[in-house]
C-alpha positions in Angstrom: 49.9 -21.8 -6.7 50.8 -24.6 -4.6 48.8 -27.7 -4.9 48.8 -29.4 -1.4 49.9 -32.9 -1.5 46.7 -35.5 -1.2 46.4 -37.4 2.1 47.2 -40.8 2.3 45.0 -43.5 3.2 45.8 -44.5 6.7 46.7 -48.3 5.5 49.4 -46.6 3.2 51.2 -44.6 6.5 54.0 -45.5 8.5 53.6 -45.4 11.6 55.5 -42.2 12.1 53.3 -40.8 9.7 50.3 -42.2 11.2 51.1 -40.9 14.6 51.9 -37.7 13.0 48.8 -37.2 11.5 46.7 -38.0 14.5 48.5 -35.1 16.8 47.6 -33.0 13.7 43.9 -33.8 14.2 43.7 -33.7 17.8 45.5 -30.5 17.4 42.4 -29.7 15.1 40.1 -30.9 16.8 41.0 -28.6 20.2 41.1 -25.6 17.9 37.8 -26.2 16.8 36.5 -27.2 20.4 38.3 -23.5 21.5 36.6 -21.6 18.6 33.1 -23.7 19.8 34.0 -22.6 23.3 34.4 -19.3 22.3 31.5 -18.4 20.2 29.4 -19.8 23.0 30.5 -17.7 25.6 30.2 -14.8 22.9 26.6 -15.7 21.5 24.8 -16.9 24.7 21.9 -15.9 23.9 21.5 -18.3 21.1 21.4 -21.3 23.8 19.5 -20.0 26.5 16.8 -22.3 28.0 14.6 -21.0 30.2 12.9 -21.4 33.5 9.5 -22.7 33.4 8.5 -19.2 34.8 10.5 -17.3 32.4 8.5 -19.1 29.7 4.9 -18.1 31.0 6.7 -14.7 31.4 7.6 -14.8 27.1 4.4 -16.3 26.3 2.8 -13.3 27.7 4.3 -11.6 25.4 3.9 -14.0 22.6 -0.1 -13.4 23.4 -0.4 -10.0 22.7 -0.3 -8.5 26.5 0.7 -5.2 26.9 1.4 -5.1 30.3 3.0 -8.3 31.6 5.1 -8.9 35.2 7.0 -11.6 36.9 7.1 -11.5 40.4 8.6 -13.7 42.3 11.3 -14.2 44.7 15.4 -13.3 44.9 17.0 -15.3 42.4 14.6 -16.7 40.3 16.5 -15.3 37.0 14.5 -12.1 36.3 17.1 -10.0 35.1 18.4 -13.0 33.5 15.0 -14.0 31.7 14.5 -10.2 30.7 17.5 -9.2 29.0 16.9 -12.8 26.8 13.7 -11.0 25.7 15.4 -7.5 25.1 17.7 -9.0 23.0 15.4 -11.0 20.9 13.8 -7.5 20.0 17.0 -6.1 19.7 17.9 -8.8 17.3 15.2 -8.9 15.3 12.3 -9.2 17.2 12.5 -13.8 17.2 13.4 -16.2 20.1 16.7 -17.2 19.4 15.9 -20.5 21.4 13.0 -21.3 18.9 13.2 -19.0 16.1 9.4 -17.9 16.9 9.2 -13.9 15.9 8.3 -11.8 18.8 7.1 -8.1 17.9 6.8 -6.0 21.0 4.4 -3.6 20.0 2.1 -3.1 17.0 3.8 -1.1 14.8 4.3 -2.9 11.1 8.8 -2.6 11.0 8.9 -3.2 7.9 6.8 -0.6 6.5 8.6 1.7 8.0 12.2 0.2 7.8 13.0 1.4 11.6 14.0 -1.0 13.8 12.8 -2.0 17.4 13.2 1.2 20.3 13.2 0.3 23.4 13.5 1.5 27.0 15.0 -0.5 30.4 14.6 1.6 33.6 16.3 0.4 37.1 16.9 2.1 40.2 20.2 3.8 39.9 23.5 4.5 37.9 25.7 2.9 40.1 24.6 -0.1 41.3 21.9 -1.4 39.4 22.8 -0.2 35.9 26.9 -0.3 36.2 26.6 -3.4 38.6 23.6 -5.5 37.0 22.1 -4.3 33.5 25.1 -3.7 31.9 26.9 -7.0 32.3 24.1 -8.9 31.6 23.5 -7.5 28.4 27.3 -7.7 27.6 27.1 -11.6 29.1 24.1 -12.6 26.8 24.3 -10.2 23.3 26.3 -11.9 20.5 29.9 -9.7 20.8 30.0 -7.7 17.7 26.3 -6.7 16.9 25.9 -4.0 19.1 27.7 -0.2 20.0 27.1 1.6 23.0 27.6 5.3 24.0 28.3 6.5 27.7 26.8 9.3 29.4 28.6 12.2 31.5 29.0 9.2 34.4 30.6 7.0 32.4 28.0 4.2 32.0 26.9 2.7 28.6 23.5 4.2 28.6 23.1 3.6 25.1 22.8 0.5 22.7 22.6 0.5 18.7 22.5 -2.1 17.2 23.1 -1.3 13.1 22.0 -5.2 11.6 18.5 -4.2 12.7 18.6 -0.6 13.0 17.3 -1.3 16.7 17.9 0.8 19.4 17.5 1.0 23.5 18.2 3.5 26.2 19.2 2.7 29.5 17.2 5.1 32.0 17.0 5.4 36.0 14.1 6.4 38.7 16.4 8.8 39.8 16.1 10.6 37.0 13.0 14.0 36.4 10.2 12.5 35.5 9.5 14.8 32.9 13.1 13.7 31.0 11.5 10.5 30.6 8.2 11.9 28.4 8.2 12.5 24.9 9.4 9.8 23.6 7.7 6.7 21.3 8.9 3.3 21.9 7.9 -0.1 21.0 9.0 -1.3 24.7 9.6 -0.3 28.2 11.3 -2.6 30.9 10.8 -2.3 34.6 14.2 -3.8 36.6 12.6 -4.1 39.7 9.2 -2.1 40.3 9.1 1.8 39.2 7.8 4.2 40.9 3.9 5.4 39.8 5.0 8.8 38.3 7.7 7.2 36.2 5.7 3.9 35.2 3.4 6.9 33.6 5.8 8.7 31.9 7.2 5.8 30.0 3.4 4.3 29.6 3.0 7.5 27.5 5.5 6.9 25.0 4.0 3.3 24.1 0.9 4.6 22.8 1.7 4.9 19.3 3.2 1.6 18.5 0.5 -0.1 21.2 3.8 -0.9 22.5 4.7 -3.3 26.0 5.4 -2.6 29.2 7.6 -5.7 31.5 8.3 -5.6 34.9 10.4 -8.0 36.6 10.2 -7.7 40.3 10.3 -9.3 43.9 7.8 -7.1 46.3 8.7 -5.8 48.7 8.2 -1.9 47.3 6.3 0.4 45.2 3.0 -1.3 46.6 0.7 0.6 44.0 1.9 -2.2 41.8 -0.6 -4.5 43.6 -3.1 -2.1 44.3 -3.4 -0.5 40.6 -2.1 -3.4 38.4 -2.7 -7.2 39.7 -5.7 -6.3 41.6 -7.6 -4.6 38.8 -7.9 -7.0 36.6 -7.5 -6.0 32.8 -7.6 -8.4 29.6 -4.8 -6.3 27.8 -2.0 -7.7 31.3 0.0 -11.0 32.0 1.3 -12.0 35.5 3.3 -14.7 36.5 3.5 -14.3 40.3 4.4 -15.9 43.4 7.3 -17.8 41.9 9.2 -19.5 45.0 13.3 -19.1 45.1 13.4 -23.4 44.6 11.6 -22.1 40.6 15.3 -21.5 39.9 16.5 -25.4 39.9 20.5 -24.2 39.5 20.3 -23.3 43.0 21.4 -25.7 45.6 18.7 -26.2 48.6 21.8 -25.4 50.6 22.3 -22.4 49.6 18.8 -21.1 49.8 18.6 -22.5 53.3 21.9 -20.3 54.3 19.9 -17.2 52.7 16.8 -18.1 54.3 18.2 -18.3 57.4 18.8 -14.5 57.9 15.5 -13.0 57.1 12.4 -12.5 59.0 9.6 -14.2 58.9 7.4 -11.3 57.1 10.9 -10.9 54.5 10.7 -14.7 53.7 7.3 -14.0 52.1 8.6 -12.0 49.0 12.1 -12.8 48.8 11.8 -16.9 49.0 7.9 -17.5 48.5 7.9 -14.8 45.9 4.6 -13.4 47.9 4.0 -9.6 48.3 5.3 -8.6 51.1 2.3 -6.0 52.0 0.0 -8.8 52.2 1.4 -10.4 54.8 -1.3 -11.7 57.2 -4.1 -11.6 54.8 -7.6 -12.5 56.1 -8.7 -14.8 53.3 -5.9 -16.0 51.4 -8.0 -18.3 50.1 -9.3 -16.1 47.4 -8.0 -16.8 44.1 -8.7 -14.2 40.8 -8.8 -17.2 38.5 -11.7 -19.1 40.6 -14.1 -15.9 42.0 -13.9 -13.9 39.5 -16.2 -14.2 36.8 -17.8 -12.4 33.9 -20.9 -10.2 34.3 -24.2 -11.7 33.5 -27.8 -10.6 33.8 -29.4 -11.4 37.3 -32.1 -13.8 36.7 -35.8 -11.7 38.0 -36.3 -14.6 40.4 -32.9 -14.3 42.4 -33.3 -12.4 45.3 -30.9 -9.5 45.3 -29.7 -7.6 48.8 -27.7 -4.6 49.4 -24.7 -3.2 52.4 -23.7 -0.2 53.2 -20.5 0.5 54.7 -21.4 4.0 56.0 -19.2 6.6 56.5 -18.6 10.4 57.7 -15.3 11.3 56.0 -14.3 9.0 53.5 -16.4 7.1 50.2 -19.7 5.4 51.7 -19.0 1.4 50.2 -22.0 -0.1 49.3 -22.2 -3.5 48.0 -24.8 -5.2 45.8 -25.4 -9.3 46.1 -27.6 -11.7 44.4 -28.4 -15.5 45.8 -29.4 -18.4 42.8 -31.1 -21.7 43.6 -28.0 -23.6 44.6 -27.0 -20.7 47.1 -24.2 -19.4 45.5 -23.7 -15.5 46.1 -22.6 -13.3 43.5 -21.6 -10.2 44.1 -22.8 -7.9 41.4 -22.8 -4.1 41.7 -20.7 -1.9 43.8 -21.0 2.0 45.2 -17.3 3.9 46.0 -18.3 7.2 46.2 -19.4 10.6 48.4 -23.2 10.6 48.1 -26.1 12.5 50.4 -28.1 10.4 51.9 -31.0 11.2 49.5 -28.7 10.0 46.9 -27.7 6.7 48.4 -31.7 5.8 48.3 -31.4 7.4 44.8 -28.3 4.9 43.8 -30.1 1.9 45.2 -33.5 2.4 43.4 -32.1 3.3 40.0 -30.2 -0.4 40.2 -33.4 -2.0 40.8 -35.2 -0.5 38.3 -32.5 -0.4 35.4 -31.5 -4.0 36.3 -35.0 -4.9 37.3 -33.8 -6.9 40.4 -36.0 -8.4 42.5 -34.2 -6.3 45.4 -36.9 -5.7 48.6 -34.1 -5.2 51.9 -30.7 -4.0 52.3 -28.4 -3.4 55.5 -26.8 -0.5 56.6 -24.6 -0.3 59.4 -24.9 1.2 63.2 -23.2 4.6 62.2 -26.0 5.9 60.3 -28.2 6.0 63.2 -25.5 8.5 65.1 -24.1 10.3 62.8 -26.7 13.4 63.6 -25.7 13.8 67.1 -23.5 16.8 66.6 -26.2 18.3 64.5 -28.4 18.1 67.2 -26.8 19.4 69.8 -26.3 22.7 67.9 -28.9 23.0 65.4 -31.6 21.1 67.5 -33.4 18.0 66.1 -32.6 16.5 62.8 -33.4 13.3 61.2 -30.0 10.6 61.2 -29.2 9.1 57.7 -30.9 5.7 58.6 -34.3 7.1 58.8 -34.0 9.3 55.7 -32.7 6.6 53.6 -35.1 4.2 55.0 -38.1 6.8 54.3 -37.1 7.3 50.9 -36.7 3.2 50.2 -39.8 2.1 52.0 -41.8 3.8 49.1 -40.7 1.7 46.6 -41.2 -1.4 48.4 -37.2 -1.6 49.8 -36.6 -2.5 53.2 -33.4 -1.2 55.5 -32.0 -3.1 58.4 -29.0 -2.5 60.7 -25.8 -4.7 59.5 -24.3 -7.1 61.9 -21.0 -6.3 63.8 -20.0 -9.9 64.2 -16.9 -9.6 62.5 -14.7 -12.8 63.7 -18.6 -14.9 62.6 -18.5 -13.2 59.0 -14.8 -13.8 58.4 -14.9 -17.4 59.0 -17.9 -18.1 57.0 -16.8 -15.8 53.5 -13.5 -18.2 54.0 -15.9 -20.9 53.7 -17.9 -19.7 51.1 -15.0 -19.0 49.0 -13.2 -22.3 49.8 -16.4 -24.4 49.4 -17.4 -26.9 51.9 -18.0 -30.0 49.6 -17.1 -28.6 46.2 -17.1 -25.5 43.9 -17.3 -22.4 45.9 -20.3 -20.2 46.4 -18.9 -16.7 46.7 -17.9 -15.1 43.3 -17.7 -11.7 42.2 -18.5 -9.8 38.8 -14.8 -8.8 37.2 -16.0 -5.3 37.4 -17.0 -4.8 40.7 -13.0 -3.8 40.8 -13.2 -1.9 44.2 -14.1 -4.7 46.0 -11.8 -7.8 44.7 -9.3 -5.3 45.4 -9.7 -4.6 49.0 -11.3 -8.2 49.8 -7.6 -9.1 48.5 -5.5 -6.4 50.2 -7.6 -6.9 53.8 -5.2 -8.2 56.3 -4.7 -8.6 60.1 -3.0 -5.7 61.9 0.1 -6.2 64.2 -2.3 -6.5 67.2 -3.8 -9.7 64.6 -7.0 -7.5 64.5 -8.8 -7.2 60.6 -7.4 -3.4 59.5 -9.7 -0.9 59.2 -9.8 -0.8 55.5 -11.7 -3.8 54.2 -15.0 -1.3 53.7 -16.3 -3.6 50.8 -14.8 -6.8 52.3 -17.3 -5.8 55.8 -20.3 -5.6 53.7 -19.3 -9.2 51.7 -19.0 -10.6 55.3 -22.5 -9.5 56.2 -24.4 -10.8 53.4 -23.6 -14.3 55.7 -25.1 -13.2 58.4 -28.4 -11.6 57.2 -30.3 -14.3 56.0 -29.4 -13.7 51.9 -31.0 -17.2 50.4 -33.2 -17.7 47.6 -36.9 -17.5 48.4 -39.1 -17.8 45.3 -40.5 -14.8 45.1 -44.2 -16.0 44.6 -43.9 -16.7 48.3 -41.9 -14.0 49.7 -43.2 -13.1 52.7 -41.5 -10.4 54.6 -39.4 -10.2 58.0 -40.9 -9.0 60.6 -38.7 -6.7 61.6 -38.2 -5.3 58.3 -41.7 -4.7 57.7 -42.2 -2.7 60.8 -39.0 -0.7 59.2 -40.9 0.1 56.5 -44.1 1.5 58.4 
């Protein structure tokens, strides 16, 4: 065995040998800045940083939620941001960037010595999967730790990853539904929003493992997202929403302006706001979840409590349920989304004041329930209208029923001030499970003719608790309307 020769101390070179000996280290030092290079670009994962939204996005996750979205504009890194996270559970279930142990669903690994099985679903084959999934993963996931399998298209729809026994599937919405059932899973990942029927499928197969569901999206489709997720609140989901294009700080304002330039005005809301794009010309964007929403609590026996109904002949009547405290802040308590009689309306209304023991005595309905008999006349001869039966029926027990106003452009100004507060706090909130009503009071919008759509039902009834006189009267002194109590004879 050769023994290599021991290196001189600089002092005892030549200069030859000196200057030889420094090319050798610079030649070194370039290999070892190559290999560097090299293992970066192979292991990028290892040195991602991300995006202040991509880190509310992770601690979602990190909080137990087992739904959690990102929505936000074009280019804000969600694919980016996502596959980080898929590979992290692929890996070994940690944060590469912080070595903090991420398990995506509830199952105990090592008991059962399987590893991680996940799920990412995108639109198609060709150009999402082939175009974007696939080269991100291969961009990201350390070179050597993973095999793939293609399918009969020839895209690599399949990932093992033997360290960690780990293993994810690649699947499209073009695909049956019912090929995407019977599975268990510890993950599913939404590129972009799913459709319902697939979103359900894949929901199924989390069950077992109490498993987590991501979607990463910019909205400007699949609207039930808004209407079934983010607008029913639930404690079990995480959203980061309404992240702006300028959230992703690599972009130049240059090139965002060049983007922006070419899309409409009602486009620029999802793809550059990050804003859905189905809300555009909302009534009362003022409204925010984390401000009017609160928790349910017992209506004090002194706080006068009034009732709406949005009456109707074909679709759920919408009847909404109001109390007024001292300081003459609303809160909206109880709601009604159903088909009912009119015998059972009076029937819902006085079961709630005698289970809750509110100290409801009036109530609104609106015009249509004094016509809605005509047709019945005309052929059957005289009937009763659904005002006077329901106003029979309350009057007994000491409940009073006035006609609702119709002032709508007066009601919609003063909820937007009731919600924004005129010299503080606001003093309009809502019980978290009155869930049909934050729903539509946050989907109502203006129509293309910039008149209120025909759809805020429970947002109409909100509107005309302003305008009938619901304040707090101590109910030692309650004296009654006039009008109302000749309703009642």
């Amino acid at each position: 065995m050769k023994v290599p020769e021991p290196v001189k101390d600089i002092d005892e070179m030549t200069d030859e040998e000196a200057r030889a000996r420094l090319e050798q280290l610079k030649r070194r030092k370039l290999e070892l800045l190559i290999k560097c290079k090299e293992y970066d670009e192979t292991h990028k994962i290892e040195t991602f940083k991300p995006l202040t939204h991509q880190k509310q996005f992770y601690d979602h996750v990190l909080n137990g939620k087992k739904t959690v979205m990102m929505v936000g504009a074009n280019r804000i890194g969600k694919t980016v941001g996502c596959i980080n996270l898929i590979g992290s559970f692929m890996l070994g279930c940690k944060q590469p960037w912080d070595g903090t142990r991420i398990f995506p669903s509830d199952r105990a690994r090592e008991a059962d010595g399987k590893g991680v099985v996940g799920r990412i679903l995108c639109k198609d084959w060709e150009k999402s999967a082939r175009a974007v999934i696939i080269p991100a993963l291969k961009e990201w996931l350390p070179v050597g730790t993973y095999e793939t399998r293609k399918n009969n298209v020839g895209v690599e729809f399949e990932w093992f990853f033997p360290a960690t026994k780990s293993h994810l599937t690649i699947c499209t919405y073009n695909e049956d539904t019912m090929s995407q059932m019977g599975w268990k899973g510890d993950f599913v990942h939404g590129d972009e929003p799913p459709p319902r029927d697939k979103y359900i499928a894949n929901r199924r197969g989390l069950i077992d493992y109490n498993g987590v569901f991501t979607i990463a999206m910019t909205a400007i489709d699949e609207f039930w997202i808004l209407d079934e997720i983010v607008l029913q609140p639930d404690v079990s989901t995480g959203i980061v929403a309404d992240v702006p294009i300028q959230a992703n700080t690599y972009l130049t304002d240059e090139a965002i302006r060049i983007f922006e330039s070419g899309l409409s005005e009602d486009e620029k809301i999802a793809m550059i706001k990050g804003g859905w794009l189905q809300l555009t010309g909302r009534i009362w964007k003022c409204f925010d979840p984390n401000v009017h929403i609160v928790k349910p609590f017992p209506i004090p026996p002194d706080w006068p409590v009034e009732f709406q109904i949005d009456f109707h002949l074909d679709i759920p009547h919408a009847i909404s349920f109001a109390a007024v405290d001292k300081y003459n802040r609303y809160f909206v308590c109880d709601e009604i989304w159903q088909n009912l009689t009119n015998e059972d309306i009076a029937n819902e209304i006085i079961r709630r004041k005698n289970k809750n023991v509110w100290n409801l005595r009036r109530g609104e309905i609106d015009a249509l329930s004094k016509g809605d008999s005509s047709y019945v006349k005309n052929r059957y001869g005289m009937t009763e209208d659904s005002y006077t039966v329901i106003q029979k029926k309350l009057a007994k027990y000491g409940i009073m029923l006035g006609v609702g106003s119709k002032d709508e452009k007066s009601y919609i100004k003063a909820v937007e001030a009731r919600l924004k507060g005129s010299n503080g706090p606001p003093t309009l909130y809502f019980f978290e499970e009155c869930k049909e009503t934050i729903k539509q009071v946050q989907r109502w919008a203006y129509d293309d003719n910039h008149r209120p759509r025909d759809d805020g039902h429970f947002a109409e009834c909100i509107g005309r608790f302003t305008q009938s006189g619901l304040r707090y009267v101590d109910p030692t002194v309650y004296t009654k309307p006039i009008e109302y109590a000749r309703a009642a004879i």
